[in-house]
PLY file of the C-alpha trace (Angstrom):
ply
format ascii 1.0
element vertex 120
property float x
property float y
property float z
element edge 119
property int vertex1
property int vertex2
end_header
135.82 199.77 122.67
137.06 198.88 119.11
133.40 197.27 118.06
131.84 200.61 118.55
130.07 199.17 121.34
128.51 195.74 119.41
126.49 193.59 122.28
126.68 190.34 122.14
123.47 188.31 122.19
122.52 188.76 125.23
122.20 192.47 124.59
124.74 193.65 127.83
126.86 196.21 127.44
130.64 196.29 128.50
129.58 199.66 130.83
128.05 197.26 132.53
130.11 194.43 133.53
131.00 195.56 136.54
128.01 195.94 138.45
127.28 192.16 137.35
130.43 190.75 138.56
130.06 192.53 141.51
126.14 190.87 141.83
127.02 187.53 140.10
130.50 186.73 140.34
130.28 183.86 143.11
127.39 182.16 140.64
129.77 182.44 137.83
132.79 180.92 139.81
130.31 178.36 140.91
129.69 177.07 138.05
132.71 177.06 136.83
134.44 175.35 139.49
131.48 172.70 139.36
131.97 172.25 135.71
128.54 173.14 134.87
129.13 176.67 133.05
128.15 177.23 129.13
129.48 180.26 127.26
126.24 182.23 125.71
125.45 181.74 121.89
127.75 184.01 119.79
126.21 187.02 118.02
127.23 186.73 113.96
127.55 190.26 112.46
128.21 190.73 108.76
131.30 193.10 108.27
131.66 194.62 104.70
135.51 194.13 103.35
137.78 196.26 101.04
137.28 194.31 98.42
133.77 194.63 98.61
133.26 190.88 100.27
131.42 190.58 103.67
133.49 188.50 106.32
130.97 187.23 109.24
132.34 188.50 112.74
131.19 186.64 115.76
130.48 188.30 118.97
130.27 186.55 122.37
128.55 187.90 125.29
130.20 190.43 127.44
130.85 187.55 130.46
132.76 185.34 128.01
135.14 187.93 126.42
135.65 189.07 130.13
136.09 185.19 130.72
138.17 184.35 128.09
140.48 187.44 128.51
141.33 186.16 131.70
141.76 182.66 130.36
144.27 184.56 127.79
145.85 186.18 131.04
146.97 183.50 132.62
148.07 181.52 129.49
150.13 183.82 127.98
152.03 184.38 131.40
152.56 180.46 131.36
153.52 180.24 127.67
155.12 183.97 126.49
158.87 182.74 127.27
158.12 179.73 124.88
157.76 181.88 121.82
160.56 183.65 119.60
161.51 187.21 120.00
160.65 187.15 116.42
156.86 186.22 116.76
154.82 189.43 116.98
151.05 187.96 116.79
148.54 188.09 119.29
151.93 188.85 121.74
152.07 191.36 125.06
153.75 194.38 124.13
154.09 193.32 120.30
151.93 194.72 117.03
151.85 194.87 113.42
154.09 197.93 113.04
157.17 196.22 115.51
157.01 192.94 112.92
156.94 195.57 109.55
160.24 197.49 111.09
162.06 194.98 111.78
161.14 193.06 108.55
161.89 196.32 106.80
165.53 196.20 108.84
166.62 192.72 107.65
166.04 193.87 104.43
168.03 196.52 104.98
170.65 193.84 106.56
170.24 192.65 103.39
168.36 189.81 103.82
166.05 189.40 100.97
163.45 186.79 101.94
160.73 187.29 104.98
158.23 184.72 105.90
154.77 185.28 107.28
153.08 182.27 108.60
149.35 182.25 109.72
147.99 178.64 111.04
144.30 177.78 111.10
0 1
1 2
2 3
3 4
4 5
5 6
6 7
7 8
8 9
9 10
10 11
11 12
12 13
13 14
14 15
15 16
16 17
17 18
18 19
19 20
20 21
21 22
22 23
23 24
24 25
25 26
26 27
27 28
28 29
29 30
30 31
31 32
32 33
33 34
34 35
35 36
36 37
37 38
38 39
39 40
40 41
41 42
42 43
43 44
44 45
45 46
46 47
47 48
48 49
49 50
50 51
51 52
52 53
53 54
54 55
55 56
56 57
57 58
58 59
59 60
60 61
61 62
62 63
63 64
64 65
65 66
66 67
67 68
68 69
69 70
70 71
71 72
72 73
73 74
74 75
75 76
76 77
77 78
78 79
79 80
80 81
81 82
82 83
83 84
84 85
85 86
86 87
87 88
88 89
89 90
90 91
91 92
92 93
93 94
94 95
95 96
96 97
97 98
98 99
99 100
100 101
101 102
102 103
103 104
104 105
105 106
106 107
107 108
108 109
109 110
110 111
111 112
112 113
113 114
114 115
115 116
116 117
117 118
118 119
């Protein structure tokens, strides 16, 4: 648990997911399948930077990250053979220090420029 364990706002803990999906998990495909499900208000928690800036994190509840992981799932199956060999973000099986060795082996090659490209 890389948050150190932050709730979101509905105060549930990821320890105990599982004994709600296994109480509420036919409600929660209900209303999804009807159309009628709302993700929960997102909990905003102030992060301190480096730099000594604050950058505001938001935190959903524990049933929409498990929700939205599975969203990501399936997607990512559908969509992973679209994307470059070269594209390591947010990837399966892909990080920061894969895309840092083999940017540090084209220069090597020789190469001389390397582009980084975040969208919004």
């Amino acid at each position: 648990i890389a948050n150190k364990g932050s709730c979101g706002i509905d105060g549930m803990k990821v320890e105990e997911l599982t004994s709600y999906i296994r109480t509420y998990r036919s409600d929660i495909c209900n209303a999804i399948v009807s159309k009628t499900y709302r993700a929960g208000a997102i909990k905003g928690v102030s992060i301190r930077k480096s730099n000594g800036g604050v950058r505001i994190l938001g935190i959903p509840t524990v049933i929409d990250r498990w929700l939205q992981q599975s969203v990501s799932q399936q997607l990512a199956m559908y969509f992973e053979l679209d994307f470059e060999p070269e594209s390591y973000g947010f990837r399966p099986r892909k990080n920061l220090q894969q895309a840092v060795l083999k940017s540090q082996g084209y220069i090597n090659d020789g190469y001389q420029n390397i582009v980084d490209i975040d969208l919004r």
